[in-house]
N, CA, C and O atoms as CSV, one atom per row, in Angstrom:
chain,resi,resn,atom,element,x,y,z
A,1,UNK,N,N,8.099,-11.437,-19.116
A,1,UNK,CA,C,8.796,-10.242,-19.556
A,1,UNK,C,C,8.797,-9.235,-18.409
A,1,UNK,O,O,7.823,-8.858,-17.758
A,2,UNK,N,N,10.155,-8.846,-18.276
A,2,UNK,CA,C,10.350,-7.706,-16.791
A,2,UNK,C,C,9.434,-6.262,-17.806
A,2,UNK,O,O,9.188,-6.157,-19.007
A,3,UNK,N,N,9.173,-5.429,-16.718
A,3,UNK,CA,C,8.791,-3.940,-16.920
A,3,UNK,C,C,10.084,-3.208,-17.876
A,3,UNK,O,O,9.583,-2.714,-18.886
A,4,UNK,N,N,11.325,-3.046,-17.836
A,4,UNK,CA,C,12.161,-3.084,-18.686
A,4,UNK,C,C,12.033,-3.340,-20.119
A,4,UNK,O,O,12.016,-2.608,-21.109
A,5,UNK,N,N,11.947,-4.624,-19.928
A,5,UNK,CA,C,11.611,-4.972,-21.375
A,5,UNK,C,C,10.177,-4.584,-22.608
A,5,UNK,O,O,9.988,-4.383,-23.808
A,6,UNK,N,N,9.335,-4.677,-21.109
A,6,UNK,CA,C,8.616,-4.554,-21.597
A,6,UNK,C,C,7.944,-3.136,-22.240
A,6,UNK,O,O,6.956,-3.049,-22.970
A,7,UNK,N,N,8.799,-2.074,-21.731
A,7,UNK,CA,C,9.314,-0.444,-21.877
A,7,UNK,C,C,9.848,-0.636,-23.090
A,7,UNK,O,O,9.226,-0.149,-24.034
A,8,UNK,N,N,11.173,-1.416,-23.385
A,8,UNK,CA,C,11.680,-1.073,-25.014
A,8,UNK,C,C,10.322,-1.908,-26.117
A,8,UNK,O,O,10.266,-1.279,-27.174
A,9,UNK,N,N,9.632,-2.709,-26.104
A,9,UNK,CA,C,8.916,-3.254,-26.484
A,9,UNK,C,C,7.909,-2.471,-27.037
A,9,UNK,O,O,7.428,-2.903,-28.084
A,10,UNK,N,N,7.342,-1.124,-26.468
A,10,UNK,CA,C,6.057,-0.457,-26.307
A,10,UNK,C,C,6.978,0.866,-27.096
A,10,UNK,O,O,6.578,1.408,-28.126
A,11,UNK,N,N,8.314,1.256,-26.360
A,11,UNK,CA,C,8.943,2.181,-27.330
A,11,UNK,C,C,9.171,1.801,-28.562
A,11,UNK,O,O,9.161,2.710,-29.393
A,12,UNK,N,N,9.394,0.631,-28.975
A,12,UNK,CA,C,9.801,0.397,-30.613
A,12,UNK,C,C,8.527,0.429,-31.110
A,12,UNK,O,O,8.456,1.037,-32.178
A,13,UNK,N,N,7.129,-0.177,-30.554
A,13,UNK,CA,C,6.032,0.128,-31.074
A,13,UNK,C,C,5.844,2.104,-31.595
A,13,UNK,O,O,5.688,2.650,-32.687
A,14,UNK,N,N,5.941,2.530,-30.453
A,14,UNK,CA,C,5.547,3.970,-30.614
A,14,UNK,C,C,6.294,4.834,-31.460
A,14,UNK,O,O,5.990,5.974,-31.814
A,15,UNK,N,N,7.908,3.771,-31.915
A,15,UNK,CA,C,8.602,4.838,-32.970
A,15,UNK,C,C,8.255,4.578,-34.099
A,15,UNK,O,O,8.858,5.232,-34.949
A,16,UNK,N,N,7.363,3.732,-34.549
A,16,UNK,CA,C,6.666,3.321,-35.606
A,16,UNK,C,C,5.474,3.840,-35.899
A,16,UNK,O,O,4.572,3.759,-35.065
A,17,UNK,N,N,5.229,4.581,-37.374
A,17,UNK,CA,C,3.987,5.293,-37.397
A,17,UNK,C,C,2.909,4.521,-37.157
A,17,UNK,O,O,2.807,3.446,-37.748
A,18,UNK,N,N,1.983,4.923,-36.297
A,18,UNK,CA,C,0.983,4.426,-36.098
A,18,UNK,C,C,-0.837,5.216,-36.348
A,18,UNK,O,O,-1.235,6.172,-35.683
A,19,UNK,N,N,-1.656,4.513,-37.430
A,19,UNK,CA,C,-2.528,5.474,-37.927
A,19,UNK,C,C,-3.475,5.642,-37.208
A,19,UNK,O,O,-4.149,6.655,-37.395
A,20,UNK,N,N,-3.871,4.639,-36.066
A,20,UNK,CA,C,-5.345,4.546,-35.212
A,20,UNK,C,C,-4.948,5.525,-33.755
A,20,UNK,O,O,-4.441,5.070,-32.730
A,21,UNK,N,N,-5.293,6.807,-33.975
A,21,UNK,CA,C,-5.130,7.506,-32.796
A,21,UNK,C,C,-5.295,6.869,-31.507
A,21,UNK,O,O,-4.487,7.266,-30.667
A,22,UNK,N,N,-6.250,5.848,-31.053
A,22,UNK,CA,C,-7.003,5.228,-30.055
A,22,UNK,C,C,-5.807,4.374,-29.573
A,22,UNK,O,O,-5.503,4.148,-28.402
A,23,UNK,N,N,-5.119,3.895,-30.815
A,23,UNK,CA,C,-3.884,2.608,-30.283
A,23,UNK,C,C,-2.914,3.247,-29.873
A,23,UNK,O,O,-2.318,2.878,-28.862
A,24,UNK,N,N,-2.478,4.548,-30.699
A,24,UNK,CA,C,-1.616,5.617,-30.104
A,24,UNK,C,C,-1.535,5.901,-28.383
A,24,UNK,O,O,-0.666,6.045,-27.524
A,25,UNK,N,N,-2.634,5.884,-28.460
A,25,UNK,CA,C,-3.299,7.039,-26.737
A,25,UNK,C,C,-3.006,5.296,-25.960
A,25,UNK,O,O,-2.089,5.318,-25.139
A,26,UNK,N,N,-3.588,4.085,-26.129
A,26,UNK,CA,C,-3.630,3.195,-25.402
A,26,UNK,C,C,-1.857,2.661,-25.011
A,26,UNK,O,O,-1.400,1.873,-24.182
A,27,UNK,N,N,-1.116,3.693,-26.250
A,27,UNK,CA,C,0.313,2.753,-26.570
A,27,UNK,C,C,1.195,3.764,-25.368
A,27,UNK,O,O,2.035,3.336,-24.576
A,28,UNK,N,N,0.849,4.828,-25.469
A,28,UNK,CA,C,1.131,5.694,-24.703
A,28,UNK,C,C,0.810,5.864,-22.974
A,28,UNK,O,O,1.595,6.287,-22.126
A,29,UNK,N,N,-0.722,5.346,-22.762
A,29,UNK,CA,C,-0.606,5.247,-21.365
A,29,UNK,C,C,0.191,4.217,-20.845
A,29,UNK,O,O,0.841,4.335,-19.806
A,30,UNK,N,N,0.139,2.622,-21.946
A,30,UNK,CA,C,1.248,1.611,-21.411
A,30,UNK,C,C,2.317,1.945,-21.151
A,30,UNK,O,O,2.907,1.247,-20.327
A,31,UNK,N,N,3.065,3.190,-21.748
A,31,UNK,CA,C,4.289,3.424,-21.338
A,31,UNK,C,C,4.328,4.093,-20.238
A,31,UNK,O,O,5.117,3.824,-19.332
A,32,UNK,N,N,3.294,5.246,-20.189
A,32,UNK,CA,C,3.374,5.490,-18.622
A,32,UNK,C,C,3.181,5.042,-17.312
A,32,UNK,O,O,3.489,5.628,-16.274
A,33,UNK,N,N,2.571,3.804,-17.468
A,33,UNK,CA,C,2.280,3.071,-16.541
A,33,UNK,C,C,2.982,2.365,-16.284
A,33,UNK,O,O,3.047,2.018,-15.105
A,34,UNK,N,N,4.005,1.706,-17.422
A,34,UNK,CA,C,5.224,0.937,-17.328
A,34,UNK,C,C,6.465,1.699,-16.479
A,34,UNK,O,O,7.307,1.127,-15.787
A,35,UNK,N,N,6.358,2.986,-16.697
A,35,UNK,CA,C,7.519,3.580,-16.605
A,35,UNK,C,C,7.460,3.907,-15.023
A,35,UNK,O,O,8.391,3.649,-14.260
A,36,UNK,N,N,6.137,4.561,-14.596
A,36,UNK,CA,C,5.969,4.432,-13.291
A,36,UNK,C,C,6.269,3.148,-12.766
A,36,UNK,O,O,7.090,3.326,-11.866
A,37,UNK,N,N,5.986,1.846,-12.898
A,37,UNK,CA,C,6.257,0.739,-12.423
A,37,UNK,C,C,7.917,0.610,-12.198
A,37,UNK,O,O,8.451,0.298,-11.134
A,38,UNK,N,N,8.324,0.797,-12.944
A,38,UNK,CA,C,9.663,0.405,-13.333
A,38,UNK,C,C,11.126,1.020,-12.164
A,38,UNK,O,O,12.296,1.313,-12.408
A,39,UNK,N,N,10.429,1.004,-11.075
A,39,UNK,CA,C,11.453,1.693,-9.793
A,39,UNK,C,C,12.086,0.432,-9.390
A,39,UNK,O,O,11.568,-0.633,-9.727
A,40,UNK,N,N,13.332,0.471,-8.589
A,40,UNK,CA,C,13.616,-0.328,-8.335
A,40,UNK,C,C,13.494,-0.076,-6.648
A,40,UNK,O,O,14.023,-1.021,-6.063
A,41,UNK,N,N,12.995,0.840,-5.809
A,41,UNK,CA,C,12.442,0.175,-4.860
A,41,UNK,C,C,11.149,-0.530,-4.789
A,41,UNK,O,O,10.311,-0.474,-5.689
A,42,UNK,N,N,10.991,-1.279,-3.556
A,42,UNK,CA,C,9.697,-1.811,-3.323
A,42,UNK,C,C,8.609,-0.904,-3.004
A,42,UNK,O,O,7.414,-1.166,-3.143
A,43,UNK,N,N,9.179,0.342,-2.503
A,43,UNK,CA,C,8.115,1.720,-2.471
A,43,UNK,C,C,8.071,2.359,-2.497
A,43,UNK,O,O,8.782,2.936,-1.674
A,44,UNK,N,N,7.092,3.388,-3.568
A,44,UNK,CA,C,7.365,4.506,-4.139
A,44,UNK,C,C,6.124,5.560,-4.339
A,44,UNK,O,O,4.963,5.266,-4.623
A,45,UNK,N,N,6.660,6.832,-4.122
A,45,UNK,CA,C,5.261,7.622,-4.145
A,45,UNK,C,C,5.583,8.685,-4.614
A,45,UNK,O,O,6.179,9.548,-3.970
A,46,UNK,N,N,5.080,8.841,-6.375
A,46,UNK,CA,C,5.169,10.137,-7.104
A,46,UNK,C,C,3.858,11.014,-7.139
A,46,UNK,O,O,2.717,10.579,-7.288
A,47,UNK,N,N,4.226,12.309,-6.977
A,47,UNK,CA,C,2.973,12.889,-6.856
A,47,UNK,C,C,3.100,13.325,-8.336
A,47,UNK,O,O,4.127,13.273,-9.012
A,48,UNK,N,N,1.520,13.890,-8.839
A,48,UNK,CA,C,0.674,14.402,-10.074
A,48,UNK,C,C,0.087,15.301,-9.741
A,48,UNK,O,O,-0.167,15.635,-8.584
A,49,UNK,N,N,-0.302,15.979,-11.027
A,49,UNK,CA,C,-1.626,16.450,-10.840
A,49,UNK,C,C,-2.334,16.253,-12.248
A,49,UNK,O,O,-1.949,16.527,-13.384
A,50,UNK,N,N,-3.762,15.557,-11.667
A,50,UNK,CA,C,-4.409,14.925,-13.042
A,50,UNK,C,C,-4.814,16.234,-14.098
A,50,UNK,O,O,-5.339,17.332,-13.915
A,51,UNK,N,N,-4.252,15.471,-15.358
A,51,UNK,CA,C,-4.628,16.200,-16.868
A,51,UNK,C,C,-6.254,16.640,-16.879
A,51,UNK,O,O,-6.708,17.699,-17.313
A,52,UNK,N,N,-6.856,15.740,-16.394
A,52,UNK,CA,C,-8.309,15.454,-16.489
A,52,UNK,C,C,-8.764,16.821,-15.768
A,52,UNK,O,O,-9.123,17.838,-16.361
A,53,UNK,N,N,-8.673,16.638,-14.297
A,53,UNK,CA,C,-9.692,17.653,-13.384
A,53,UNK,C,C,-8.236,18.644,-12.789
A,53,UNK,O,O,-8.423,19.567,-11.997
A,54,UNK,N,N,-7.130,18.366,-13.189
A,54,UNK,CA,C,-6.266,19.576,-12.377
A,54,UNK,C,C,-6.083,19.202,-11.376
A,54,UNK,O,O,-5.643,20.089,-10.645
A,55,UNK,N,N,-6.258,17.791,-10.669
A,55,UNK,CA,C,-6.457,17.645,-9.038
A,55,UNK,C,C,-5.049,16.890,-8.410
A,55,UNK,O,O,-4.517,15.915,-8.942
A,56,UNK,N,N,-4.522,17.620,-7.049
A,56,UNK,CA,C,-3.166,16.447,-6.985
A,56,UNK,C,C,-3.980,15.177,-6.666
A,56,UNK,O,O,-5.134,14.992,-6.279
A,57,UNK,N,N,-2.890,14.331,-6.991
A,57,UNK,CA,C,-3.108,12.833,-7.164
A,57,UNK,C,C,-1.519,12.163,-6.494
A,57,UNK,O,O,-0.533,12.900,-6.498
A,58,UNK,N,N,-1.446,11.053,-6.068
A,58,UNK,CA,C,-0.230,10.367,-5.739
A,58,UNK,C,C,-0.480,8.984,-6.822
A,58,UNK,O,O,-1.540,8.398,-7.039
A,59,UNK,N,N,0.595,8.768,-7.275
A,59,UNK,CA,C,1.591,7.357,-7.762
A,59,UNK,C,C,1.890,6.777,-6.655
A,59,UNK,O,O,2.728,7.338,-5.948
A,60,UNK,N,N,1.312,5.544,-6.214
A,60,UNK,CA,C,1.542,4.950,-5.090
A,60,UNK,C,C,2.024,3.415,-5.772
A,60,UNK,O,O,1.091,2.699,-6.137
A,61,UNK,N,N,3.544,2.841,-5.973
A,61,UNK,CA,C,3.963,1.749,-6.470
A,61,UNK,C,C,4.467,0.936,-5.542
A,61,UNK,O,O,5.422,1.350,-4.885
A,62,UNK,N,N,3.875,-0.541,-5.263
A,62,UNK,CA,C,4.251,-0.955,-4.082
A,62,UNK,C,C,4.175,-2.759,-4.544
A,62,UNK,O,O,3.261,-3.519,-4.863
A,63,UNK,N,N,5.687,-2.897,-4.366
A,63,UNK,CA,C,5.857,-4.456,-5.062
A,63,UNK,C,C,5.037,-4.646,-5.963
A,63,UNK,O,O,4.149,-5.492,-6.076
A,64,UNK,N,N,5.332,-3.901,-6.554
A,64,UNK,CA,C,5.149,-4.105,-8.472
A,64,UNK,C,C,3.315,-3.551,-8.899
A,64,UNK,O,O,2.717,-3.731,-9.960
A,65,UNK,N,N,2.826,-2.865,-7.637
A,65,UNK,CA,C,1.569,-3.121,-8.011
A,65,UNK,C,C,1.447,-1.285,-8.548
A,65,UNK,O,O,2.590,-0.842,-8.431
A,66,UNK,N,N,0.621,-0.307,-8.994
A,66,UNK,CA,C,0.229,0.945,-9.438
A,66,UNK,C,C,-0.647,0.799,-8.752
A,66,UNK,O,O,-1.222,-0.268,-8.535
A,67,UNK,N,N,-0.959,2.147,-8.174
A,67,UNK,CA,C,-2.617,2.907,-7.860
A,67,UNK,C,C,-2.413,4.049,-7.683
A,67,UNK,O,O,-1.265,4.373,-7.376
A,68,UNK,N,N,-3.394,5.020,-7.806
A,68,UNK,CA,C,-3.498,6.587,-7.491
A,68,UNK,C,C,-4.856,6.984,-6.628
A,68,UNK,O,O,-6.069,6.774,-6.627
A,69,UNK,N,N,-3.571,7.883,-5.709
A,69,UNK,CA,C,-5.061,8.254,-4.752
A,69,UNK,C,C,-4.697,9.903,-4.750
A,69,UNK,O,O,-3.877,10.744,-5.119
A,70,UNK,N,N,-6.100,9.660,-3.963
A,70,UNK,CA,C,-6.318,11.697,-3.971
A,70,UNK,C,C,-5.216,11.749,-2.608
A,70,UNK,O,O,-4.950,10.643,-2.137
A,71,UNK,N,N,-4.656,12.782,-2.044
A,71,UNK,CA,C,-3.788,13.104,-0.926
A,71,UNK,C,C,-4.961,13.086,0.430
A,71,UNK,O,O,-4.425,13.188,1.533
A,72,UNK,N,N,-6.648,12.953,0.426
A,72,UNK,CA,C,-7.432,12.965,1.312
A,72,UNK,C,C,-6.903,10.954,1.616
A,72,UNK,O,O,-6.628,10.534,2.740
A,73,UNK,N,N,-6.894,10.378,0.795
A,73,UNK,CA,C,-7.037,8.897,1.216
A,73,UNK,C,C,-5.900,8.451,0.862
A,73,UNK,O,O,-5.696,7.237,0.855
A,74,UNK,N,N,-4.753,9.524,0.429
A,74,UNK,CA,C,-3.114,8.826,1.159
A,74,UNK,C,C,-3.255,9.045,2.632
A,74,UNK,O,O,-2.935,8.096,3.348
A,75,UNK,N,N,-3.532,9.753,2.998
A,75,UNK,CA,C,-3.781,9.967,4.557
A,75,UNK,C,C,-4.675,9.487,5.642
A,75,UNK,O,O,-4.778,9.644,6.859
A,76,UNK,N,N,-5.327,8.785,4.616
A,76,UNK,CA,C,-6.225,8.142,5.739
A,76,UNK,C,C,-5.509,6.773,5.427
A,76,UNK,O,O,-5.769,5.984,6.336
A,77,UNK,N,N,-4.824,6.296,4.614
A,77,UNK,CA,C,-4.137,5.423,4.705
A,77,UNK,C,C,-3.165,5.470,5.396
A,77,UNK,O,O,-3.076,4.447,6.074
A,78,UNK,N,N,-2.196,6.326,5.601
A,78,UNK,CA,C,-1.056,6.407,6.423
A,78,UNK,C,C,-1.717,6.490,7.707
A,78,UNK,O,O,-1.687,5.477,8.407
A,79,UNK,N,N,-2.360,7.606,8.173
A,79,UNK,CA,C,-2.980,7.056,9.989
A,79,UNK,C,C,-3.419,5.554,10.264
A,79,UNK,O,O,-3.237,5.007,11.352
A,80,UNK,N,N,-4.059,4.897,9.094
A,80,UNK,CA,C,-4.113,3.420,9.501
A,80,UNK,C,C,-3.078,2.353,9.551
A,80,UNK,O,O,-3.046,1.176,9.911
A,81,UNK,N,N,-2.249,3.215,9.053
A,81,UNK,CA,C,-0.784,2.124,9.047
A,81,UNK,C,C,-0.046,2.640,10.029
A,81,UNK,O,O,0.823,1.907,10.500
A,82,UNK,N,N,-0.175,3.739,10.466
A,82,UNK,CA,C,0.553,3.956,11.670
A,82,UNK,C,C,-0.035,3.507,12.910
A,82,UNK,O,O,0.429,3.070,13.963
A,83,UNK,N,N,-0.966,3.698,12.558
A,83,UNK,CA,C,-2.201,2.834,13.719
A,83,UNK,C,C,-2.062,1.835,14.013
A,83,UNK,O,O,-1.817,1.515,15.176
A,84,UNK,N,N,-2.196,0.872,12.874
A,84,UNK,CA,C,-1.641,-0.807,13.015
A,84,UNK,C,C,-0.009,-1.219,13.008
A,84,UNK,O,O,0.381,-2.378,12.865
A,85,UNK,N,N,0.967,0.070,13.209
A,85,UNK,CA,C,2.632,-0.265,13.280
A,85,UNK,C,C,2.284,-0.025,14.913
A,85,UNK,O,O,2.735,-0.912,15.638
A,86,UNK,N,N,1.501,1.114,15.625
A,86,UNK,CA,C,1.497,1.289,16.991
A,86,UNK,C,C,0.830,-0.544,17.786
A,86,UNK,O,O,1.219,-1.262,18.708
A,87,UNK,N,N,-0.027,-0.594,17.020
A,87,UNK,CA,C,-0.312,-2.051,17.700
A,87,UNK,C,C,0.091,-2.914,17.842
A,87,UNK,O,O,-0.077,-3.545,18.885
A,88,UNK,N,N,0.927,-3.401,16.683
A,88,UNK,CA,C,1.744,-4.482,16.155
A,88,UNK,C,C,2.769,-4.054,17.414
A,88,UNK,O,O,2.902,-4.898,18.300
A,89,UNK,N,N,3.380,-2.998,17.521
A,89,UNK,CA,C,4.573,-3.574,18.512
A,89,UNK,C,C,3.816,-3.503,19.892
A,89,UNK,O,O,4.502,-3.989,20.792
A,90,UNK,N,N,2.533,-3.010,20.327
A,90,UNK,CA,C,1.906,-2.998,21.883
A,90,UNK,C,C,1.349,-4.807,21.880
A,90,UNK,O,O,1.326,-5.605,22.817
A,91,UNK,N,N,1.076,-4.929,20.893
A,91,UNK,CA,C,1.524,-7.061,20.694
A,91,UNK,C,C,2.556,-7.350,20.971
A,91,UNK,O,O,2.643,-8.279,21.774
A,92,UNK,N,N,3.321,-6.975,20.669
A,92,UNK,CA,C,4.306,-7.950,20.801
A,92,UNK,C,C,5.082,-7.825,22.117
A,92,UNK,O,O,5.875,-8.660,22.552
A,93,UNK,N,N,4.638,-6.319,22.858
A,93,UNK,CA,C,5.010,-6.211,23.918
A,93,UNK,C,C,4.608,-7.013,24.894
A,93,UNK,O,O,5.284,-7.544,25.775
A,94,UNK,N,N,3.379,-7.076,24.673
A,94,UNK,CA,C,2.447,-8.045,25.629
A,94,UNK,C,C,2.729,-9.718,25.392
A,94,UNK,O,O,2.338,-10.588,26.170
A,95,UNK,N,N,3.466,-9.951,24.191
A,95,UNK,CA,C,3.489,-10.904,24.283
A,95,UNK,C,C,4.825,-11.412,24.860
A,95,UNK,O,O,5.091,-12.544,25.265
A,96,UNK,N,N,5.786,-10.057,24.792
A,96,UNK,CA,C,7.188,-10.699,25.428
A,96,UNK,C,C,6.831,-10.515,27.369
A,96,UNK,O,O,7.530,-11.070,28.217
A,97,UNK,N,N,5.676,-9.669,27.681
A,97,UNK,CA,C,5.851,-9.805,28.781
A,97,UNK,C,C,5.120,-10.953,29.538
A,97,UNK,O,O,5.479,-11.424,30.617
A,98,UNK,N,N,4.168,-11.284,28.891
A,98,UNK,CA,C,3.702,-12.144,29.097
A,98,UNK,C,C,4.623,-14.040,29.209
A,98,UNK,O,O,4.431,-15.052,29.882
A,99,UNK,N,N,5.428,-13.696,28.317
A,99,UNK,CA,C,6.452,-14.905,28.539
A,99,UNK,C,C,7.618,-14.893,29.581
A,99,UNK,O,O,7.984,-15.768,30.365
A,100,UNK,N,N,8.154,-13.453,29.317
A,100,UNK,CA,C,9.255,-13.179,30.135
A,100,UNK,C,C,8.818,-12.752,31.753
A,100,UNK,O,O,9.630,-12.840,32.673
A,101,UNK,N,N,7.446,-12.291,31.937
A,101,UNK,CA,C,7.428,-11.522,33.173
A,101,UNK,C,C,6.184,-12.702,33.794
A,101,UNK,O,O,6.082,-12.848,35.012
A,102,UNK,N,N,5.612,-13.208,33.181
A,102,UNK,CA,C,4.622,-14.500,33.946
A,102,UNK,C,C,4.918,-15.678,33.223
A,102,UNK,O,O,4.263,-16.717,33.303
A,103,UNK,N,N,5.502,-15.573,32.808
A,103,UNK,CA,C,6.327,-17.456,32.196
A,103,UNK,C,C,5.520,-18.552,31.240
A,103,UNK,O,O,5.535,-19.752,30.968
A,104,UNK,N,N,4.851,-17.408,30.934
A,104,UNK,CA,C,3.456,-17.947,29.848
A,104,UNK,C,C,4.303,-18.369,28.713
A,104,UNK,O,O,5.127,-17.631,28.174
A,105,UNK,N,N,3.985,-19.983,28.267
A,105,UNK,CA,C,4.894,-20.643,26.592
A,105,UNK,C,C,4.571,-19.839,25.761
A,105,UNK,O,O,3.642,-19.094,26.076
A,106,UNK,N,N,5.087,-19.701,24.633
A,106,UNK,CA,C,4.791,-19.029,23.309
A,106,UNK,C,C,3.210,-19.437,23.145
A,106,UNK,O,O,2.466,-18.467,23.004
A,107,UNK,N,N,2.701,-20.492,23.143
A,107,UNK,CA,C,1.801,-20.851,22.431
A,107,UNK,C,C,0.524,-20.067,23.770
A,107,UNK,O,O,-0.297,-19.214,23.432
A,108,UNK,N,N,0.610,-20.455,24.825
A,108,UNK,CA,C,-0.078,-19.607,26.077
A,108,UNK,C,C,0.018,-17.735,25.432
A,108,UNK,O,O,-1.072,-17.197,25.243
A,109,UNK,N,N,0.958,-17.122,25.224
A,109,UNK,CA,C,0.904,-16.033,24.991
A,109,UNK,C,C,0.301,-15.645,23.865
A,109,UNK,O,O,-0.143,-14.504,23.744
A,110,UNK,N,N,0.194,-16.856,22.607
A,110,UNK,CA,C,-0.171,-16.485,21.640
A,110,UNK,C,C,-1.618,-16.496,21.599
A,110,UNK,O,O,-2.072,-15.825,20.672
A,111,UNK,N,N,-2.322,-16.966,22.208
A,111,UNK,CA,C,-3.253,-17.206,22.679
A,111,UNK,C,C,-4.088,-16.349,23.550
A,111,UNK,O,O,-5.316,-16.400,23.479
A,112,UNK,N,N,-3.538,-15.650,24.280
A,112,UNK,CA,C,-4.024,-14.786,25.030
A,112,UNK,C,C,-3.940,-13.582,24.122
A,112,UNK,O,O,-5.052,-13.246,23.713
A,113,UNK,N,N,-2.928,-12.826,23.683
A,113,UNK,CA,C,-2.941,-11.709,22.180
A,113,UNK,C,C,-3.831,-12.216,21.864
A,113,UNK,O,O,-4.772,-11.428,21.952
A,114,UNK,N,N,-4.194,-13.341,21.441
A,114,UNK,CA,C,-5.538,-13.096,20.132
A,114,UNK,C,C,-6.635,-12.822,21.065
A,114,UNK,O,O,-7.509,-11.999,20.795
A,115,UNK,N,N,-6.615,-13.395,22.000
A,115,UNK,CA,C,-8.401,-12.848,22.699
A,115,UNK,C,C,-8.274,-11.644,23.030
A,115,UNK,O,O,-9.326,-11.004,23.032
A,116,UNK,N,N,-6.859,-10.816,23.462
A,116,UNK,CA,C,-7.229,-9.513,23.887
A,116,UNK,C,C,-7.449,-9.126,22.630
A,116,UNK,O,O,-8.457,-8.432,22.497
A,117,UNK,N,N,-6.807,-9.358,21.621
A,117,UNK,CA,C,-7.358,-8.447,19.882
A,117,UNK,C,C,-8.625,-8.487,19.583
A,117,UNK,O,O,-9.125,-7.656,18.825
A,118,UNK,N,N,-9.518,-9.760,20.313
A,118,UNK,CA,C,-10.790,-9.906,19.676
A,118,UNK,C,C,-11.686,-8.949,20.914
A,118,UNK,O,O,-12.753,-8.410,20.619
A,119,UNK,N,N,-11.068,-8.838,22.330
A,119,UNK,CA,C,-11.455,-7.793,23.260
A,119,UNK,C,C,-11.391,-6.197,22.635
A,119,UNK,O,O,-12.255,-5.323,22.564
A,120,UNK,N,N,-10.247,-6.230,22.303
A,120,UNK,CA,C,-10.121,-4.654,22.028
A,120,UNK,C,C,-11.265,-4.205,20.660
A,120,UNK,O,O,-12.011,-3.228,20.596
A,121,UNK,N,N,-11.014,-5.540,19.465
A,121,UNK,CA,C,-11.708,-4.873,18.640
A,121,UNK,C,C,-13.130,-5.097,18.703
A,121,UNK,O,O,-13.846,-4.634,17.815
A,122,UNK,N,N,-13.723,-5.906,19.872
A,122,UNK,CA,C,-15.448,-5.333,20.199
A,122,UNK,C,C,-15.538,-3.968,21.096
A,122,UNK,O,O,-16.597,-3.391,21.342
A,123,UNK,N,N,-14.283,-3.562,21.528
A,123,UNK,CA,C,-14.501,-2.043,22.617
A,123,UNK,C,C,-14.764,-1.167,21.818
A,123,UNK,O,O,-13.844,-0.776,21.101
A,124,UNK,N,N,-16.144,-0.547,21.669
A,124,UNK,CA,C,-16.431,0.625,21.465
A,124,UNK,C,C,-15.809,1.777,21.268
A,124,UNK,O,O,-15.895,2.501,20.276
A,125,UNK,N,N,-14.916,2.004,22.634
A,125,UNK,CA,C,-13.682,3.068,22.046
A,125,UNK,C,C,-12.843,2.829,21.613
A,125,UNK,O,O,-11.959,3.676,21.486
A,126,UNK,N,N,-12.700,1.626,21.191
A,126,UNK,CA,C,-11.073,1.118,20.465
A,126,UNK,C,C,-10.684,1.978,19.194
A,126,UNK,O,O,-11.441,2.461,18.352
A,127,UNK,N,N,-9.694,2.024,19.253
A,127,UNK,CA,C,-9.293,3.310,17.715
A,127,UNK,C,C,-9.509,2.616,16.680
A,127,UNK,O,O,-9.677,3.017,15.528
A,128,UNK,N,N,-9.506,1.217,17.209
A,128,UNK,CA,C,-10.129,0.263,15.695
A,128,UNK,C,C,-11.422,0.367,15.316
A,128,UNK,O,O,-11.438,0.593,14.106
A,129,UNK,N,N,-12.654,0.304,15.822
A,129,UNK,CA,C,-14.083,1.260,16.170
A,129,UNK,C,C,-13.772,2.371,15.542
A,129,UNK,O,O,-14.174,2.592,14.400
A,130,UNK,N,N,-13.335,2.853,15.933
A,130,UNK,CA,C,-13.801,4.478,15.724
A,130,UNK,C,C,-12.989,4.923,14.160
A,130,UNK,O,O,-13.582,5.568,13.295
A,131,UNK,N,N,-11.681,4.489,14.025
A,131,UNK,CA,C,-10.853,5.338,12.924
A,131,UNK,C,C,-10.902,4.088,11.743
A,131,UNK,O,O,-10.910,4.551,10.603
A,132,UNK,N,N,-10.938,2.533,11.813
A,132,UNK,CA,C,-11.196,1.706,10.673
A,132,UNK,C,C,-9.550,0.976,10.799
A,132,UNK,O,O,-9.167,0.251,9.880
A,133,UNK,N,N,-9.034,1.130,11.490
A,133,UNK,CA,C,-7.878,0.150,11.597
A,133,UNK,C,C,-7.594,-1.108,11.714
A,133,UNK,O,O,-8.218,-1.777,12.538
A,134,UNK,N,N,-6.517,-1.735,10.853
A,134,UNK,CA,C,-6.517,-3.010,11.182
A,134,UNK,C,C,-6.560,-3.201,12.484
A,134,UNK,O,O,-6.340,-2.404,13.396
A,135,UNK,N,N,-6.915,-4.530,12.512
A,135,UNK,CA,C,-6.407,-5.144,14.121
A,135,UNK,C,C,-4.636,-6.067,13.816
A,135,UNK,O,O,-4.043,-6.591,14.758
């Protein structure tokens, strides 16, 4: 059953009186959780602020999955993904120069990237060390 469906499913439940407050409240977060799900991009980020403590919060929906974070550890998530988008292409740089500028095979270049990755991430100052980034 798609998120769709599964939205009118939980609404026909909820237009129906229902006497157990508890199933109410449980029938009700399913819909909100459904409903957040229910984007049709692959990524999506609604901000809140929780009922509970008053605190902002992000809706973070990403190929079908929910989570909520505080805006301190959306951000430490985003520097690590920008961190590991900066690496990912200083790889691949090295690996086109390495083919194109010393004539190293794919499999020679691929090879050498991985030992410098396993170099960089024992260096002490590596931003992978220090900030928690992928390699």
């Amino acid at each position: 059953m798609k998120h769709p469906e599964r939205l009118a499913a939980i609404e026909a439940l909820l237009a129906q009186p229902i006497s157990d407050p508890t199933h109410a409240q449980a029938l009700r977060e399913a819909h909100q959780i459904l409903t957040r799900l229910s984007t049709e991009r692959a990524f999506e980020v609604t901000t809140i602020v929780s009922h509970e403590t008053g605190e902002g919060k992000l809706d973070v929906v990403w190929c079908g999955q929910l989570t909520q974070m505080s805006p301190a550890d959306a951000r430490a998530t985003a520097w690590v993904l920008v961190e590991a988008a900066a690496v990912a292409e200083a790889e691949a740089m090295l690996s086109r120069f390495l083919k194109e500028s010393l004539g190293q095979s794919g499999e020679a270049a691929a090879v050498m990237v991985r030992e410098f990755r396993r170099y960089r991430e024992a260096d002490p100052q590596s931003l992978v060390q220090q900030k928690g980034a992928p390699s």
